[in-house]
NUGU-681391 format. One record per residue (C-alpha): residue number from 1; y, x, z. Coordinates in steps of 0.25 Angstrom, whole numbers, plus 5000, padded with zeros to 4 digits. Example, Ala and Ser with C-alpha at 12.3 -4.5 7.8 and 13.67 -1.06 7.14 Angstrom:
<rs>
[r 1,[4982,5049,5031]]
[r 2,[4996,5055,5029]]
</rs>
This chain:
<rs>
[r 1,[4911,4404,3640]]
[r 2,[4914,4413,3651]]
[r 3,[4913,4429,3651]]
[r 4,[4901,4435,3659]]
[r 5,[4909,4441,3671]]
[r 6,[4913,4425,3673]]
[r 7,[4898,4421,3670]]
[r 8,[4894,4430,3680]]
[r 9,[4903,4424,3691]]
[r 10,[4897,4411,3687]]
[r 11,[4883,4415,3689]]
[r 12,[4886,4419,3704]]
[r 13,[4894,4406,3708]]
[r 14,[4887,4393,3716]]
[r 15,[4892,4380,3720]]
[r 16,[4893,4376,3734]]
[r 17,[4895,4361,3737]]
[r 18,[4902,4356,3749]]
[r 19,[4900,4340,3751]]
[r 20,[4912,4331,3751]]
[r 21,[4906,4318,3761]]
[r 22,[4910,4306,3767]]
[r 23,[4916,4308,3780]]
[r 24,[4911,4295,3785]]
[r 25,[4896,4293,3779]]
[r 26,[4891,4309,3777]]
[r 27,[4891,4305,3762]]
[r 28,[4892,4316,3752]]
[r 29,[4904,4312,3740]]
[r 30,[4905,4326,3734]]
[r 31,[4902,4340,3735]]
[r 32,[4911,4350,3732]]
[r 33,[4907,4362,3724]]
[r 34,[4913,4375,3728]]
[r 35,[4910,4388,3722]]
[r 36,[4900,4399,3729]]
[r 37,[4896,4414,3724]]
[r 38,[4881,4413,3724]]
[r 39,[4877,4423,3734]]
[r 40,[4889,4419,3744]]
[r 41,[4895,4428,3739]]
[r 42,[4911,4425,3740]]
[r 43,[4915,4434,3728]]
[r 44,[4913,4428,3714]]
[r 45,[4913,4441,3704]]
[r 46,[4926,4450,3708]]
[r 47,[4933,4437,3711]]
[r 48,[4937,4438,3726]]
[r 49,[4936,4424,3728]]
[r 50,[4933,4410,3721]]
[r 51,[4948,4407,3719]]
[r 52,[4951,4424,3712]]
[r 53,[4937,4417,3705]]
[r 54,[4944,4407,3698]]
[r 55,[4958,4412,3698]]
[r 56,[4951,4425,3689]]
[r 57,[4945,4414,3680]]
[r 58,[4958,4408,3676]]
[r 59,[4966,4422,3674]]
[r 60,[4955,4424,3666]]
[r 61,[4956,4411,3659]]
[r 62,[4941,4406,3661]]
[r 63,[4943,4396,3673]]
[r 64,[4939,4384,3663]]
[r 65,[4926,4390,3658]]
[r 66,[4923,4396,3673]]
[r 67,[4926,4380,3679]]
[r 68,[4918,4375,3670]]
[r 69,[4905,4382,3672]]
[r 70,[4907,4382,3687]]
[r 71,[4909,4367,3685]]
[r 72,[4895,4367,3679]]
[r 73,[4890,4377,3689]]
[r 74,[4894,4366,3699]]
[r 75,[4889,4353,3693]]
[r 76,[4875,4358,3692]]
[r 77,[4873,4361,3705]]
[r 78,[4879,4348,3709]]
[r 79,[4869,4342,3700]]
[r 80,[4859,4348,3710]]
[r 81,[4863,4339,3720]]
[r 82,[4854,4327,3721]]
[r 83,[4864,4316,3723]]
[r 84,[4876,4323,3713]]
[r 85,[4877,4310,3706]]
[r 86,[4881,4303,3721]]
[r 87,[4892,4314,3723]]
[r 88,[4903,4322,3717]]
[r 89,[4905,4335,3714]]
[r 90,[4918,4341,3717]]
[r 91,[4923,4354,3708]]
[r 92,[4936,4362,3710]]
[r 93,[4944,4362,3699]]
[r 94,[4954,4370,3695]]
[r 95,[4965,4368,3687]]
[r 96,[4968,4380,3681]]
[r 97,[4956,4379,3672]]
[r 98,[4965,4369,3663]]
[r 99,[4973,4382,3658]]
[r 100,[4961,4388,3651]]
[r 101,[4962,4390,3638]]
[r 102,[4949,4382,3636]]
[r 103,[4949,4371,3646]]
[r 104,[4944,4359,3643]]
[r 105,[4946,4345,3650]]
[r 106,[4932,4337,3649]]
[r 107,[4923,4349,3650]]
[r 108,[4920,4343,3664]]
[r 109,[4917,4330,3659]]
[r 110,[4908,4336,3648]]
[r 111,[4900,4344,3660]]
[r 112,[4899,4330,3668]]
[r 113,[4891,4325,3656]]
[r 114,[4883,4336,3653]]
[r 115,[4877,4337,3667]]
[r 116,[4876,4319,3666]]
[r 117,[4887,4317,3678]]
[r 118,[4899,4306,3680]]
[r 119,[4913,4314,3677]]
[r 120,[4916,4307,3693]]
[r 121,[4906,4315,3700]]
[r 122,[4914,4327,3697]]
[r 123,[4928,4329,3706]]
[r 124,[4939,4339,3701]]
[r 125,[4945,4346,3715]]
[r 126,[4958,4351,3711]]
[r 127,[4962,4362,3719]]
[r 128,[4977,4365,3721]]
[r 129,[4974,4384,3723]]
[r 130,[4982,4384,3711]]
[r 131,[4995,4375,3708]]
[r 132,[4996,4362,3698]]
[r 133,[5007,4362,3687]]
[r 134,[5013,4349,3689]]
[r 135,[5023,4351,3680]]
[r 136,[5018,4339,3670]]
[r 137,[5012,4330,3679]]
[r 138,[5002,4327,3666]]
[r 139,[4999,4340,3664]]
[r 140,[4997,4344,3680]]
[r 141,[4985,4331,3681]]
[r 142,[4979,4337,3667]]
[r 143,[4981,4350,3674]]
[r 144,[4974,4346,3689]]
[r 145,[4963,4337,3683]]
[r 146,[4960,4338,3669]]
[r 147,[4960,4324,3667]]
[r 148,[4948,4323,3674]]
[r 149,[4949,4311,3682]]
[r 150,[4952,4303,3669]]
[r 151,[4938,4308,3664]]
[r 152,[4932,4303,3678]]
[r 153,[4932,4315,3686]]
[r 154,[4935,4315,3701]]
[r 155,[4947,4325,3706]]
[r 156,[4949,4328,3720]]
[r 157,[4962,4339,3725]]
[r 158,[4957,4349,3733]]
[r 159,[4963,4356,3744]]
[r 160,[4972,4345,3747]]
[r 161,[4983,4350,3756]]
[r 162,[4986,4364,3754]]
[r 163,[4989,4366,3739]]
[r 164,[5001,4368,3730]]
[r 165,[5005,4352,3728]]
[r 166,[4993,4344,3733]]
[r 167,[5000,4331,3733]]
[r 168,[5006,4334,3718]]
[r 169,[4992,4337,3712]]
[r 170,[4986,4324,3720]]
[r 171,[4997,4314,3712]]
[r 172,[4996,4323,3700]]
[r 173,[4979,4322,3701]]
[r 174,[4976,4310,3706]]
[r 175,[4964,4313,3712]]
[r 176,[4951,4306,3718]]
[r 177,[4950,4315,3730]]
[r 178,[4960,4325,3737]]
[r 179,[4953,4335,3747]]
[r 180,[4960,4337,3760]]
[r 181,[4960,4353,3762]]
[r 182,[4953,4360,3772]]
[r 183,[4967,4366,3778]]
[r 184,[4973,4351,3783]]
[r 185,[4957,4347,3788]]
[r 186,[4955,4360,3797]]
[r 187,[4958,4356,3811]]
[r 188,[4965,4342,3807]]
[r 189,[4961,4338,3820]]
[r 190,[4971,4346,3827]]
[r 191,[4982,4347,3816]]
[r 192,[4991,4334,3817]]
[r 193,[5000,4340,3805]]
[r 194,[4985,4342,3794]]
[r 195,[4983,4328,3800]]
[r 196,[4995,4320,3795]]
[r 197,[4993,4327,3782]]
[r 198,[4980,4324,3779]]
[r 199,[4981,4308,3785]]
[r 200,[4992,4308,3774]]
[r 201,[4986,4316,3763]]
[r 202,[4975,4305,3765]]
[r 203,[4983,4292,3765]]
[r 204,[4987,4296,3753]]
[r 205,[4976,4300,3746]]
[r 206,[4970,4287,3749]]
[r 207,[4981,4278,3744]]
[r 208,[4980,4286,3732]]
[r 209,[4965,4282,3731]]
[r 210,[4962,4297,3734]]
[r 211,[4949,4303,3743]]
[r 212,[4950,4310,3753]]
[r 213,[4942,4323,3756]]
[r 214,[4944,4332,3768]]
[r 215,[4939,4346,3766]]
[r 216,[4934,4358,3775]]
[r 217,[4931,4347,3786]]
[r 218,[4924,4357,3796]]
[r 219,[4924,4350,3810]]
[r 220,[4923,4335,3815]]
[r 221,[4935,4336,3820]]
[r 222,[4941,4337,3807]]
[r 223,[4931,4326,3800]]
[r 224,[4936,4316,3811]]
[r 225,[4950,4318,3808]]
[r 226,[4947,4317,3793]]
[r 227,[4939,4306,3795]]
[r 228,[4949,4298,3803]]
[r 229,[4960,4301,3793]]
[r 230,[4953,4296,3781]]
[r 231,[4946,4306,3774]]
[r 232,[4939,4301,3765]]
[r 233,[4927,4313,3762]]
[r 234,[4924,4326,3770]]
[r 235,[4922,4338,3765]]
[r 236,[4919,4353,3774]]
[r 237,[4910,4360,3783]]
[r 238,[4908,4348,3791]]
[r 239,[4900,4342,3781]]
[r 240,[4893,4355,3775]]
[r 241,[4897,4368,3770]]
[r 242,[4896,4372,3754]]
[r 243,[4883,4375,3752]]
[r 244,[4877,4379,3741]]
[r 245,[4864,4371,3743]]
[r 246,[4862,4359,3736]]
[r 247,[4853,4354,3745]]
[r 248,[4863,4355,3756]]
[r 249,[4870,4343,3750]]
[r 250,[4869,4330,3758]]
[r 251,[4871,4315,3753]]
[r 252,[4876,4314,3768]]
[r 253,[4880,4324,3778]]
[r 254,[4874,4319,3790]]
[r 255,[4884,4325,3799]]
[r 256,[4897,4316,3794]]
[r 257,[4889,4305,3793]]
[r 258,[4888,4306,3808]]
[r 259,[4901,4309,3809]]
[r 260,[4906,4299,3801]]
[r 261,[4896,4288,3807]]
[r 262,[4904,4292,3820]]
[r 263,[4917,4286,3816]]
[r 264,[4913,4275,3808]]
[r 265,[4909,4268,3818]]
[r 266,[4922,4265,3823]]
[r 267,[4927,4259,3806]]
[r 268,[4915,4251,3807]]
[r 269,[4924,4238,3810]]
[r 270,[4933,4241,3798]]
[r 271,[4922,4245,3789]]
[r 272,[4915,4229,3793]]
[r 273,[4927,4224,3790]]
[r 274,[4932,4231,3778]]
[r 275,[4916,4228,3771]]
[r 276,[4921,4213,3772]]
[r 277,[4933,4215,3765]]
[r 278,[4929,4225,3753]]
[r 279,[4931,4219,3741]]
[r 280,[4919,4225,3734]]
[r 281,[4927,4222,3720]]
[r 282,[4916,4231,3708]]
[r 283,[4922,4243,3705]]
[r 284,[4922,4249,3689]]
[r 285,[4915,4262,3686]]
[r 286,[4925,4272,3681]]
[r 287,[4917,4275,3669]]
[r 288,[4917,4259,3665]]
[r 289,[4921,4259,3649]]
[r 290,[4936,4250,3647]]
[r 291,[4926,4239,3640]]
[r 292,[4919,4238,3653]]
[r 293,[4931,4237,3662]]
[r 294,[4938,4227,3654]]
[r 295,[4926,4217,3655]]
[r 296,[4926,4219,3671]]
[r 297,[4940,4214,3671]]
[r 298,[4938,4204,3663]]
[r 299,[4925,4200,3669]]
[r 300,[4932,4201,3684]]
[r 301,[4946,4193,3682]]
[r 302,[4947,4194,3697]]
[r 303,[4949,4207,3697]]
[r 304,[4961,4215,3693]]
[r 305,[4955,4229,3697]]
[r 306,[4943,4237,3699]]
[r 307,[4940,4249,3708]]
[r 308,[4935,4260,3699]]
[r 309,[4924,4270,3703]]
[r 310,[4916,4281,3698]]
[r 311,[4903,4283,3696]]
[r 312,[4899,4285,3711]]
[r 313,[4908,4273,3715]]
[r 314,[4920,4282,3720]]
[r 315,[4932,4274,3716]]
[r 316,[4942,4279,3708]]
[r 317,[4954,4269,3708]]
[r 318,[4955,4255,3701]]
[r 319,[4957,4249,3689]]
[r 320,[4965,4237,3686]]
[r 321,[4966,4227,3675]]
[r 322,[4981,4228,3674]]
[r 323,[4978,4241,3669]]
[r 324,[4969,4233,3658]]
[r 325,[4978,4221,3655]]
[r 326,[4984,4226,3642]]
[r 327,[4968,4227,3637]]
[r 328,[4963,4216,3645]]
[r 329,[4971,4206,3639]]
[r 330,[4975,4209,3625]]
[r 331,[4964,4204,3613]]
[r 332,[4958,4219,3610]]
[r 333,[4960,4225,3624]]
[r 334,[4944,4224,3625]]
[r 335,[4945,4232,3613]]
[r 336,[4953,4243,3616]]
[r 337,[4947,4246,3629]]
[r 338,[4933,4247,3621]]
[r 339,[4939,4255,3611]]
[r 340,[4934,4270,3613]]
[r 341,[4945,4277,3610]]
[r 342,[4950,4269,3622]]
[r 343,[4953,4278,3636]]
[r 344,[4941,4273,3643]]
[r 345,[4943,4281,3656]]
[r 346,[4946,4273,3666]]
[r 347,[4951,4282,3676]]
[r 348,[4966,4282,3670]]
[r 349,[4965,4269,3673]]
[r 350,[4964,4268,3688]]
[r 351,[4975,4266,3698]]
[r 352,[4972,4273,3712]]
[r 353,[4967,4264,3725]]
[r 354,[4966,4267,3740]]
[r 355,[4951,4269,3742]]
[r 356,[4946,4271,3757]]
[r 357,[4933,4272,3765]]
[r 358,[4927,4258,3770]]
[r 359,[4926,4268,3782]]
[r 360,[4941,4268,3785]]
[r 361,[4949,4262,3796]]
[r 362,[4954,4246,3791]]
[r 363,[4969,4251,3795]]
[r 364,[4967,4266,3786]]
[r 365,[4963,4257,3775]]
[r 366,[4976,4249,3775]]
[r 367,[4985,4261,3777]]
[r 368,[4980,4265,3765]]
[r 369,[4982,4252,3755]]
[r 370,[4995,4249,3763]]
[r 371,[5002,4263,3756]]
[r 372,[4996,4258,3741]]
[r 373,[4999,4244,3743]]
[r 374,[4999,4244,3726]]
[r 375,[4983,4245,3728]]
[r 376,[4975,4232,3727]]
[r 377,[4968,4238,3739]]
[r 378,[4958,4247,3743]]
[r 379,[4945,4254,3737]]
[r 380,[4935,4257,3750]]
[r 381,[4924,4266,3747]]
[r 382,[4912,4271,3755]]
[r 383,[4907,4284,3754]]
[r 384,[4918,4284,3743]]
[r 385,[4911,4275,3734]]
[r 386,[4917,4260,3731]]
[r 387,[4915,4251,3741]]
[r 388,[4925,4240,3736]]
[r 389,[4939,4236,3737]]
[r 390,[4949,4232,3749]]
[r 391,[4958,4224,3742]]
[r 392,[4973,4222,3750]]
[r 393,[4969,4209,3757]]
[r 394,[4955,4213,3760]]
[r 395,[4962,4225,3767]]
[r 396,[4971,4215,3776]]
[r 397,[4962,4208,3779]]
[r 398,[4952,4217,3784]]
[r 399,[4965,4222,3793]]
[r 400,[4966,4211,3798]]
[r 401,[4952,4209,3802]]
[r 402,[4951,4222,3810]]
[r 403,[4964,4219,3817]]
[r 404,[4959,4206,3820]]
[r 405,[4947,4211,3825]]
[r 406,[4955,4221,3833]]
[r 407,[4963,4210,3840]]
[r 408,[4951,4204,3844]]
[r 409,[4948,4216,3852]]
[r 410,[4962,4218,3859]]
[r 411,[4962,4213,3875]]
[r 412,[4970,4200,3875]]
[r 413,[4978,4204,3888]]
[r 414,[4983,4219,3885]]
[r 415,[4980,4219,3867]]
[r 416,[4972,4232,3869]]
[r 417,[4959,4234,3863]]
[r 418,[4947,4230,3868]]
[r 419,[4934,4236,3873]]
[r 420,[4930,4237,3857]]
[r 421,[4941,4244,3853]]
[r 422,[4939,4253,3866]]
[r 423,[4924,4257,3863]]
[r 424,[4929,4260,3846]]
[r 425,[4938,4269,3852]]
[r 426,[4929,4276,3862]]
[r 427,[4918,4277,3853]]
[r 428,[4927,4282,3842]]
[r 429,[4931,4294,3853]]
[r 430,[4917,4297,3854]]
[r 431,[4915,4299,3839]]
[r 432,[4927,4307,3837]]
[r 433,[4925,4321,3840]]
[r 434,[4937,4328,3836]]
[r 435,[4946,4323,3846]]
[r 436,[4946,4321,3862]]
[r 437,[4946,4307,3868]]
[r 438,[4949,4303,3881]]
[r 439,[4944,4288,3886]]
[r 440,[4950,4282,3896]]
[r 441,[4947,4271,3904]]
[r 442,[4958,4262,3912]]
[r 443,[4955,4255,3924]]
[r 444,[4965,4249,3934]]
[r 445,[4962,4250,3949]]
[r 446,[4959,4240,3958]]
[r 447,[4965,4229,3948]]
[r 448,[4957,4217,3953]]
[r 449,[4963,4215,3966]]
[r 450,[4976,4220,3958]]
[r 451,[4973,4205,3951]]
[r 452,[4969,4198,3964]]
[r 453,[4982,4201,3969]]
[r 454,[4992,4198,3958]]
[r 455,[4984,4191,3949]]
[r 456,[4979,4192,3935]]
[r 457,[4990,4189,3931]]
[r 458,[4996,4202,3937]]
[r 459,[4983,4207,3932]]
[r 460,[4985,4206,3917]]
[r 461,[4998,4211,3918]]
[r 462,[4995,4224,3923]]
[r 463,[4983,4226,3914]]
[r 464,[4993,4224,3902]]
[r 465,[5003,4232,3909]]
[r 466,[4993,4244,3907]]
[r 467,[4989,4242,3894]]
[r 468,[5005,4242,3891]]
[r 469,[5005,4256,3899]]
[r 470,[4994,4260,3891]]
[r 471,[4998,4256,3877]]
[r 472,[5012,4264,3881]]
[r 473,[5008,4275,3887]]
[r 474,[4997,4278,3876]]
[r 475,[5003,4275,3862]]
[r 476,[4998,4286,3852]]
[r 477,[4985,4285,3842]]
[r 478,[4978,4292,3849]]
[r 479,[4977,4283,3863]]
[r 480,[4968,4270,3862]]
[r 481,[4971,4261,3873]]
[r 482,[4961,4249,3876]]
[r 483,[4958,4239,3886]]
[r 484,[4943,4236,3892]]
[r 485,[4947,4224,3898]]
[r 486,[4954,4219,3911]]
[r 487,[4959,4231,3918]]
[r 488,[4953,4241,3910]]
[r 489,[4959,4249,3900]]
[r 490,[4954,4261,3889]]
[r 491,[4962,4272,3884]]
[r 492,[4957,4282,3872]]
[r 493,[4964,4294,3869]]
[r 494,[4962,4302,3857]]
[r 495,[4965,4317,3858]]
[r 496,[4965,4323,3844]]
[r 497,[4963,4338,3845]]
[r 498,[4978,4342,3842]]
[r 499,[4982,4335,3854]]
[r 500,[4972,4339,3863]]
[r 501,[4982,4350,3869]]
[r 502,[4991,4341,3873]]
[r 503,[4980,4329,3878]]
[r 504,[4971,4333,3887]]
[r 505,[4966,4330,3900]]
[r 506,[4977,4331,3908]]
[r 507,[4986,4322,3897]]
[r 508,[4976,4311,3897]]
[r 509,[4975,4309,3913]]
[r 510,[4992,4312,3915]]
[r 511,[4995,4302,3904]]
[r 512,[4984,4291,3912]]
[r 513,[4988,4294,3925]]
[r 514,[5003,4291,3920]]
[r 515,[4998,4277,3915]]
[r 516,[4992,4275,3926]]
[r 517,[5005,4277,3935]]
[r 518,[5013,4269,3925]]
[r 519,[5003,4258,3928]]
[r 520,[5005,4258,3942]]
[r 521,[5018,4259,3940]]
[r 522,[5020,4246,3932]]
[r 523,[5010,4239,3940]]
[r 524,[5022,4240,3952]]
[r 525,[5030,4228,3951]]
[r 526,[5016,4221,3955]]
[r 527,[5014,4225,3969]]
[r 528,[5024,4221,3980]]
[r 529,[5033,4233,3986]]
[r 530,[5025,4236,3998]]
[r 531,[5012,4236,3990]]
[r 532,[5019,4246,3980]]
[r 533,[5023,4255,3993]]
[r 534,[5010,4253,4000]]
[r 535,[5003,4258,3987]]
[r 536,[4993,4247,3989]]
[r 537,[4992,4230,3989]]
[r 538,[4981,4221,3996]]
[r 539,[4973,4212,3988]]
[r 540,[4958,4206,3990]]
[r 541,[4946,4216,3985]]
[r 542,[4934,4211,3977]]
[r 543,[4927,4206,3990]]
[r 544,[4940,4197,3993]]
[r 545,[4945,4207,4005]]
[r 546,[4960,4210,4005]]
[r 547,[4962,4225,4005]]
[r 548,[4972,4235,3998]]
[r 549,[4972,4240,3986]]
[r 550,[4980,4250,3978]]
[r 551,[4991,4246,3969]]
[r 552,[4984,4243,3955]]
[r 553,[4982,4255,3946]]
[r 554,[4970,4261,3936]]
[r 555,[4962,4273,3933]]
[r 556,[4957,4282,3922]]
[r 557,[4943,4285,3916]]
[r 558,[4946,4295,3907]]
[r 559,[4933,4300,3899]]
[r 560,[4938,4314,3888]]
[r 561,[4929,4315,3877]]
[r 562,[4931,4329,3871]]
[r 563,[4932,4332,3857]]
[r 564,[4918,4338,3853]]
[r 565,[4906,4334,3847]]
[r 566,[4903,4322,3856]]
[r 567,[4885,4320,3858]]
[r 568,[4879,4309,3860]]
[r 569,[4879,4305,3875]]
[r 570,[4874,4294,3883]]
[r 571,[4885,4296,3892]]
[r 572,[4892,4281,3894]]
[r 573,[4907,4282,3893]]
[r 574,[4908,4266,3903]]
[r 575,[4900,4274,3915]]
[r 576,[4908,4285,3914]]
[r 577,[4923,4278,3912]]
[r 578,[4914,4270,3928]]
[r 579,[4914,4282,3934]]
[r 580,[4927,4290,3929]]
[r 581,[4935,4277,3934]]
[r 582,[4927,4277,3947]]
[r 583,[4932,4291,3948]]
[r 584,[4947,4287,3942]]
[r 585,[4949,4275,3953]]
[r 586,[4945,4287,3964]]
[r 587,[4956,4298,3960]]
[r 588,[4970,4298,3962]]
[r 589,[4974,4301,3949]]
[r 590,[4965,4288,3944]]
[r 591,[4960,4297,3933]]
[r 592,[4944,4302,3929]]
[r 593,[4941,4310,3917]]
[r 594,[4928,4311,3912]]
[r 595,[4926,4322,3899]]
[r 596,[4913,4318,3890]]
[r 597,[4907,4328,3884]]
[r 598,[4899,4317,3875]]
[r 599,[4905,4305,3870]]
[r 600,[4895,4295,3864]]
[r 601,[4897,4279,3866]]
[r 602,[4882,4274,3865]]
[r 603,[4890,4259,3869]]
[r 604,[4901,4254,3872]]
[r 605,[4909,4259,3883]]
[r 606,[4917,4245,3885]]
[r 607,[4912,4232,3882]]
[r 608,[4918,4227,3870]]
</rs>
């Protein structure tokens, strides 16, 4: 029981739920429950603060009885919700409550069936405000969770990134979900160094079998980045604030969704094919008794594992028969698995699996099975629920789809992609926000009586010659080079905001105007010597007149799509690239610029 000055500062404190969602769909996985003085107040009694709150509570050696009916406080509002059974409830936890003197392990699992709810709808956030003793490696997984997770509870890291020893607590904890902190997402589109971190923090979690959660995303700049890297849930102002109000709390936040229908456009391809290859192999409930598990082995000899989920289809690894064989195959192993004294959790018995997003990129996918090559495969989830499993060969092949269907789309002359590939890219520019994009459209000058003269021959050489240039002269990720077709070329340039300093206007048309010198250069040996000194060569024009032309050279198009918050337009991107290379073909320099302020592709801009 708690003394009446603690009693007191229960009665004055609220929850506040933040919602943890799917970046791609808007859907709501989890809400966070984070602790609010009623009132607003930012005081609770004469604590100056939540963490001189609970830091008093465990001087005064009542943190155990306070975490429990603040646990209480918390599951009854979240019972509030209408749709609590769909979602989780995630609950700071904080270690040193195991030094009470009357701390008990299971009182959470007691609570759980008092109030009629699955153990896995809860998630233990392990936060790292006060340092692990990892001394005993036993005693610091006792210490961090309680054995909760072999009881069925979900724990997630909190803060990831900024503790005492995040990564020492991950491989002690083993944990379902690490949360990315707000310091390495603030600005991450304009911090390379926060960037490789976190790209890396990632790929690791997910060979571990590990979600994902970005928190205090604020700005769609940061979403896009977080998004593009992998993250697998969102969690920040972006999507909504604490609030206090239950009704505040969506099934879907309209907003991601949006965003998130924006760049799924462009995995939509991966996704078709990925549906084709799935495995939908049945997955075993984790609450599924040992008698029960040993007949679907028995009844399912083709299968040497099972996916394991919980009771909202969230996989939690797999389980395989090797495990079993000593019971499988000996005369009373049915048995001993039914006897009751028997450990009958099978959480103790899972081994980790990659899971990914049917969402993600085919290549993500496989950079992620090829660094656990021990893995059977892959689990892919949608809306982080079970979708079925990708097994090693499935995942080749699918690969190997995609890259044939990519070759299909290469130009046979110059091996570039084609007018698809092109309109992917522009219209994946146009979505993309965050960062500035510069379209450029190649077109050479006078090039049919350039072929009338020395022949197509002569022709294709120079139009590969260009694609070389282009391919050395624009070799970073960030550069898309593509060819429409004959003697038009496309090249897209991505400015991510760090790099905006140094790539700007005058960046762009320098580098272009170089090409377009080398080009000319190359294109020497072509001509005669007195056609190179004259500047000029005759050939016949369209109407079959003999007249001069220029020595053979090309012009720029170049459209800047700024990075804001792009409206819809009606504005078509294949008038304007006429126009600016009307303009282009007039100038000296060969170059127009065009900045859009809107950037919506109602069609293609190329045929394709």
């Amino acid at each position: 029981m708690l003394a009446g000055f603690w009693e007191e500062c229960l009665a004055s404190i609220d929850y506040a739920f933040q919602p943890i969602v799917n970046p791609i769909t808007g859907s709501i996985f989890a809400v966070e429950a984070l602790i609010r003085s009623v009132g607003g107040e930012r005081t609770f009694g004469p604590c100056r603060s939540i963490d001189d709150f609970f830091d008093t509570a465990f001087r005064e050696g009542v943190l155990f009885s306070l975490d429990v009916a603040l646990r209480r406080k918390a599951i009854e509002k979240y019972l509030q919700i209408p749709f609590h059974r769909k979602i989780r409830l995630f609950y700071n936890y904080d270690h040193r409550m195991t030094k009470m003197y009357n701390y008990t392990p299971n009182v959470m699992e007691h609570m759980m069936q008092e109030y009629s709810l699955p153990v896995g709808n809860l998630c233990m956030e392990l936060t790292e405000k006060h340092k692990y003793d990892y001394s005993n490696a036993a005693l610091a997984l006792d210490q961090a969770v309680g054995n909760s997770k072999e009881r069925g509870f979900l724990v997630a890291i909190d803060d990831f990134g900024v503790g005492y020893s995040s990564f020492e607590l991950m491989y002690h904890a083993d944990p379902d979900f690490i949360k990315i902190d707000r310091f390495l997402i603030a600005d991450i589109h304009r911090d390379l160094k926060k960037k490789s971190y976190c790209s890396h923090i990632i790929s690791l979690a997910h060979l571990l079998g590990i979600t994902v959660i970005a928190e205090g995303v604020e700005t769609e700049a940061e979403y896009s980045l977080c998004k593009e890297m992998g993250v697998d849930l969102i969690q920040g102002y972006l999507v909504q604030y604490p609030t206090s109000s239950i009704e505040d709390i969506c099934l879907v936040y309209e907003n991601i969704q949006a965003l998130g229908q924006k760049h799924r456009r462009s995995t939509s391809e991966d996704m078709a094919i990925l549906s084709r290859e799935i495995y939908p192999i049945r997955p075993i409930r984790i609450n599924t008794s040992m008698k029960e598990l040993f007949a679907t082995f028995q009844n399912n000899p083709e299968e040497s594992f099972f996916p394991v989920v919980d009771g909202n289809d969230f996989p939690l690894g797999l389980i395989h028969e090797r495990t079993f064989k000593k019971f499988i195959y000996s005369p009373y192993g049915k048995e001993v698995l039914s006897n009751r004294f028997f450990d009958q959790s099978l959480r103790k018995y899972l081994t980790e699996c990659p899971i990914v997003d049917i969402h993600l990129p085919v290549e993500k996918i496989l950079a992620v099975f090829v660094n656990n090559t021990e893995s059977p495969g892959i689990i892919v989830t949608r809306d982080q629920s079970y979708c079925g499993f990708l097994s090693a060969s499935s995942l080749l092949k699918t690969l190997n789809e995609k890259n044939m269907a990519y070759a299909r789309e290469m130009n046979p002359l110059t091996k570039l992609p084609g007018n698809i590939l092109i309109n992917n890219f522009i219209n994946q520019a146009c979505e993309d926000t965050g960062n500035i994009y510069y379209l450029i459209y190649f077109d050479f000058d006078n090039f049919k009586p350039f072929n009338d003269r020395f022949g197509f021959r002569q022709g294709d050489r120079a139009i590969i010659l260009f694609s070389e240039l282009l391919r050395k002269r624009f070799i970073s990720s960030c550069y898309f080079i593509g060819h429409i077709g004959g003697d038009d070329f496309f090249l897209g340039i991505q400015v991510p905001e760090h790099e905006r300093a140094e790539k700007d206007d005058n960046f762009v048309e320098r580098k272009i105007t170089k090409t377009i010198r080398k080009f000319m250069d190359s294109i020497e040996p072509f001509y005669q010597e007195n056609e190179l000194l004259q500047g000029q060569y005759s050939a016949r024009d369209r109407e079959g007149n003999l007249r001069t032309f220029d020595l053979l050279s090309a012009s720029a198009a170049v459209i800047k799509l700024p990075a804001a918050s792009r409206s819809l337009a009606q504005e078509d991107l294949a008038e304007v690239f006429a126009r600016l290379k009307k303009e282009a073909k007039s100038r000296p320099e060969r170059i127009a610029m065009h900045v859009s302020a809107t950037a919506e592709i109602i069609a293609p801009v190329f045929p394709g």
